[in-house]
C-alpha positions in Angstrom: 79.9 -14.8 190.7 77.2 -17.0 188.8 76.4 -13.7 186.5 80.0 -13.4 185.6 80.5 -16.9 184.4 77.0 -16.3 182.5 77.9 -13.5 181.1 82.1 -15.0 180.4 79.8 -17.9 178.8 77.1 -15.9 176.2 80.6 -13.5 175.3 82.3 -16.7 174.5 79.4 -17.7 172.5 78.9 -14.7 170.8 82.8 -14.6 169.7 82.8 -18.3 168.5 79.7 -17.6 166.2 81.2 -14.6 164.8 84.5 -16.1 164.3 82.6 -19.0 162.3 80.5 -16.8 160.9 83.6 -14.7 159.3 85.6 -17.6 158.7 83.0 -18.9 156.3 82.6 -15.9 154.3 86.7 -15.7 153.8 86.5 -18.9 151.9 83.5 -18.3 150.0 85.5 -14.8 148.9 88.9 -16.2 148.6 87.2 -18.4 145.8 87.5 -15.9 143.7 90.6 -13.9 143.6 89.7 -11.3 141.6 86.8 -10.4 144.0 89.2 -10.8 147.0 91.8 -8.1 145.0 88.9 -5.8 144.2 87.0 -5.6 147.6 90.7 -5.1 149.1 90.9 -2.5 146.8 87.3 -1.2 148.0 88.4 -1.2 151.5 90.6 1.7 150.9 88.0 4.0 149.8 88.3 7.4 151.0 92.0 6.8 152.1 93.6 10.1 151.5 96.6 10.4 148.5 100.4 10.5 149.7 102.9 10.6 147.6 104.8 7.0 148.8 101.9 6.5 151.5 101.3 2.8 151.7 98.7 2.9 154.5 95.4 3.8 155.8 96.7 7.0 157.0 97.3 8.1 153.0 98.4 6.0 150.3 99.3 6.4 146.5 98.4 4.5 143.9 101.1 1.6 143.1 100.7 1.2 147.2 96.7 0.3 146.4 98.0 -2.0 143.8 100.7 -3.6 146.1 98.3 -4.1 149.0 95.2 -5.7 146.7 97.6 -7.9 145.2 99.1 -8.8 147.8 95.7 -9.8 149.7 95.8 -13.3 147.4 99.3 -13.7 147.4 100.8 -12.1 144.8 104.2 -9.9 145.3 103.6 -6.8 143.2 106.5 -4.4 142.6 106.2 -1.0 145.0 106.5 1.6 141.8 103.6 1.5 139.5 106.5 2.1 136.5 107.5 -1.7 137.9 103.8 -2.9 138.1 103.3 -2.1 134.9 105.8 -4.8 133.3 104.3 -8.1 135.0 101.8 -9.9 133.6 100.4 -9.7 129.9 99.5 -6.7 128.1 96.3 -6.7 127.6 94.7 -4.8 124.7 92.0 -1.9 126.3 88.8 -3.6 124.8 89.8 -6.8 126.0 89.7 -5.8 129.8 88.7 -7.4 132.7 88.1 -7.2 136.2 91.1 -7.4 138.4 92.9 -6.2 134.9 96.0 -3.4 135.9 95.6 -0.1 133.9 98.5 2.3 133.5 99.2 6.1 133.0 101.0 8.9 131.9 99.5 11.5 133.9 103.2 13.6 133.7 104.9 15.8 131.0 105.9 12.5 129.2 103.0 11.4 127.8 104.6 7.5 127.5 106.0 7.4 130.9 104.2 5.3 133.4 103.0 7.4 136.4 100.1 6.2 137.7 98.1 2.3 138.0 94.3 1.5 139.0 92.3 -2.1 139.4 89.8 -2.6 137.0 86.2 -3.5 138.7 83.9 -3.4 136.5 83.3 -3.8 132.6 80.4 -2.9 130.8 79.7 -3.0 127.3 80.8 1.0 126.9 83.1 1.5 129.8 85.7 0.1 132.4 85.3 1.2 135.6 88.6 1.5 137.8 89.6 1.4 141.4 92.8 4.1 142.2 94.9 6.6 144.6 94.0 10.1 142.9 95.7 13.1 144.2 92.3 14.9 144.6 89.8 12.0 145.8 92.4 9.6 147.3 91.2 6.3 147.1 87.9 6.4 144.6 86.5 4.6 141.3 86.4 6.8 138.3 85.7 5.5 134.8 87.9 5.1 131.5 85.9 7.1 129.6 86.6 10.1 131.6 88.3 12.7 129.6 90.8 12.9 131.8 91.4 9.5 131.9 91.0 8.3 128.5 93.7 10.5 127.7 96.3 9.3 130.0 95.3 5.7 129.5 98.1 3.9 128.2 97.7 0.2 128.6 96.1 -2.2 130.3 98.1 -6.0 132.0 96.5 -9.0 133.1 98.5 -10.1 136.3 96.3 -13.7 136.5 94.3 -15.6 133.8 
């Protein structure tokens, strides 16, 4: 009986620390909400592509938008061809993290069909956070081929 209430006692203890412990490093994180929309983003990785997935189980990629968005708060639309009217345009060397990027990925080459997150910039490249229909969730980079030729514009969804 004395062991149980020991043992009740150090798993209570060990619970509160890490409750404290994870509650700390929330608010440090949520200080900055492009690193909160990002590492949400990150989370995902390796999720596998459905078309109109929006979970764990397989996503696409205007559901990785919605759900990284909606991490600090913000209400994103469910289609990325909806995404990709809120928020500024932003020109492609202007970019930054937490940035949306759009593309036409279809037969219409100016037809919205795909969004990733911007998470990094470097001097040369962006690097982007999206569903892909091969990788699922993975980062790829602008300059990819691929990708460069699809891009078709970039929005800013918070200053």
């Amino acid at each position: 009986m004395r062991n149980q209430r020991f043992t009740k006692a150090v798993l209570f203890g060990i619970v509160l620390a890490c409750f404290a412990f994870s509650c700390a490093s929330k608010k440090k994180a949520a200080s900055d909400p492009f690193e909160v929309v990002i590492s949400t983003a990150r989370s995902y990785t390796g999720t596998p592509y459905k078309y109109g997935g929006t979970t764990r189980a397989g996503m696409d990629c205007s559901a990785l938008v919605f759900h990284s968005y909606y991490a600090i708060g913000v209400n994103m639309p469910r289609i990325s061809a909806d995404q990709s009217k809120v928020g500024k345009k932003v020109n492609a060397r202007d970019l930054k993290r937490g940035d949306l990027l759009f593309f036409a990925t279809g037969r219409r080459k100016n037809q919205v069909t795909h969004a990733g997150i911007v998470t990094e910039v470097a001097k040369n490249d962006v690097r982007f956070i999206h569903s892909s229909t091969s990788l699922g969730v993975s980062e790829d980079y602008l300059s990819n081929r691929y990708w460069s030729k699809a891009f078709l514009f970039g929005r800013r969804v918070m200053e």
